[in-house]
C-alpha positions as CSV (number, residue, x, y, z in Angstrom):
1,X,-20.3,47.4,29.8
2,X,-20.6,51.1,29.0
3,X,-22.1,54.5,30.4
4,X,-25.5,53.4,29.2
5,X,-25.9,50.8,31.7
6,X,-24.9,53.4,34.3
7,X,-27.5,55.8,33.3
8,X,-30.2,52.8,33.1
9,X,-29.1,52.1,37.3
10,X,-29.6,55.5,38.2
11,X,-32.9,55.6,36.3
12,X,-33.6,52.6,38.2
13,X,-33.0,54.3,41.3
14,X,-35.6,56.9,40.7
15,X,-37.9,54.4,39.6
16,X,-38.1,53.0,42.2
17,X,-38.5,56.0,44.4
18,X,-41.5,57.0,42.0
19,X,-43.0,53.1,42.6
20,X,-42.4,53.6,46.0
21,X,-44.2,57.3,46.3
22,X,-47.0,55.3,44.7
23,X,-47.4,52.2,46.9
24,X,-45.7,53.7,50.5
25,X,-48.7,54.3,53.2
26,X,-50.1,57.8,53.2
27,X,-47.5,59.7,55.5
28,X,-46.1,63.7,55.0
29,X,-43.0,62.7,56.7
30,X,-40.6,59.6,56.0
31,X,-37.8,58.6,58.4
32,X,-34.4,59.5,57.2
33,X,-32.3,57.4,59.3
34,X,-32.4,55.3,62.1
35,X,-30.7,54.9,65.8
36,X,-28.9,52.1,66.5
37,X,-32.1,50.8,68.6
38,X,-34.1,50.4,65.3
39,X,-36.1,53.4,65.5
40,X,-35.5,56.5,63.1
41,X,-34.1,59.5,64.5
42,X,-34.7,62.2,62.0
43,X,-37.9,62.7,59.1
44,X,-37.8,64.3,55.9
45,X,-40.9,65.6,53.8
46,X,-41.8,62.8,51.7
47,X,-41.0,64.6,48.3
48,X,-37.3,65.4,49.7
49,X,-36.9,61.4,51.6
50,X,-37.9,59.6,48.1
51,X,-35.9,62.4,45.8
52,X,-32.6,62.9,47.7
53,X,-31.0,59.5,47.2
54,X,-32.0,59.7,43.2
55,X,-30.2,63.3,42.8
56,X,-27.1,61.9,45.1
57,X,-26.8,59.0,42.5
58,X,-27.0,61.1,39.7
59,X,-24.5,63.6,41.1
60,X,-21.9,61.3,42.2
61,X,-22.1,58.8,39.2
62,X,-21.6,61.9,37.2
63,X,-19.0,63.0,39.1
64,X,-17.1,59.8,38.7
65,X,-17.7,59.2,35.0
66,X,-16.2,62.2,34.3
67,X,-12.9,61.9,36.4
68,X,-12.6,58.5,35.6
69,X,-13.4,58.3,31.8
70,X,-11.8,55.0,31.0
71,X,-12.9,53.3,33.9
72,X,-16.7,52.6,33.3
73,X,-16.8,49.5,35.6
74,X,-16.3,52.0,38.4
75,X,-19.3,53.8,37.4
76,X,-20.9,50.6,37.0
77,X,-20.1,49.8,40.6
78,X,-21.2,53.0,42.2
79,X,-24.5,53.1,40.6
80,X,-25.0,49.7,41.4
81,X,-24.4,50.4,45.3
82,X,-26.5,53.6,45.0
83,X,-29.3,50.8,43.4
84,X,-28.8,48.2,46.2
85,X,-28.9,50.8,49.3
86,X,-31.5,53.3,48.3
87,X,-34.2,49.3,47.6
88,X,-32.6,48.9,51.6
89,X,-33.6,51.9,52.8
90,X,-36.8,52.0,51.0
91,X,-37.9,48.3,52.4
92,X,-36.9,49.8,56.1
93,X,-39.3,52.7,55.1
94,X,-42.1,50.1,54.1
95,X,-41.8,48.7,57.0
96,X,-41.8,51.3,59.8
97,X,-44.5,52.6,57.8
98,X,-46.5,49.2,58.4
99,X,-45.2,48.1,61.9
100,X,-48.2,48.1,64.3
């Protein structure tokens, strides 16, 4: 593995944001996270919900590629998890989004 496949997870996490800006229902504000009774607890502008999680992966897998030169599964790892939660937390968007 090498740094490329980093850098092509963390371009996957912003496409995906972009798909989802695209396909999300219409809505200025999009929950940011959610009480433990399912329901979210605090919005974000939808420019700022769909872009934060994108910069965050790019920061810290930047962050750890450059402390940790030799160890590119690491950064392998962390941009996978960035990958995995950010599609979680845009399916939970989809779907308060589209609850009744």
């Amino acid at each position: 593995m090498s740094y490329a496949v980093c850098a092509a997870l963390v371009l996957a996490v912003g496409f995906a944001s972009a798909i989802a800006h695209r396909h999300l229902p219409q809505a200025t504000h999009l929950p940011m996270q959610w009480g433990f009774d399912g329901r979210p607890t605090s919005f974000a502008p939808r420019r700022v919900a769909l872009t934060f999680t994108p910069c965050l992966a790019l920061c810290v897998v930047g962050v750890v590629a450059v402390l940790s030169p030799q160890a590119v599964a690491r950064c392998v790892t962390v941009a996978m998890l960035f990958l995995v939660v950010h599609l979680a937390y845009l399916w939970m968007v989809h779907r308060h989004l589209t609850q009744p």
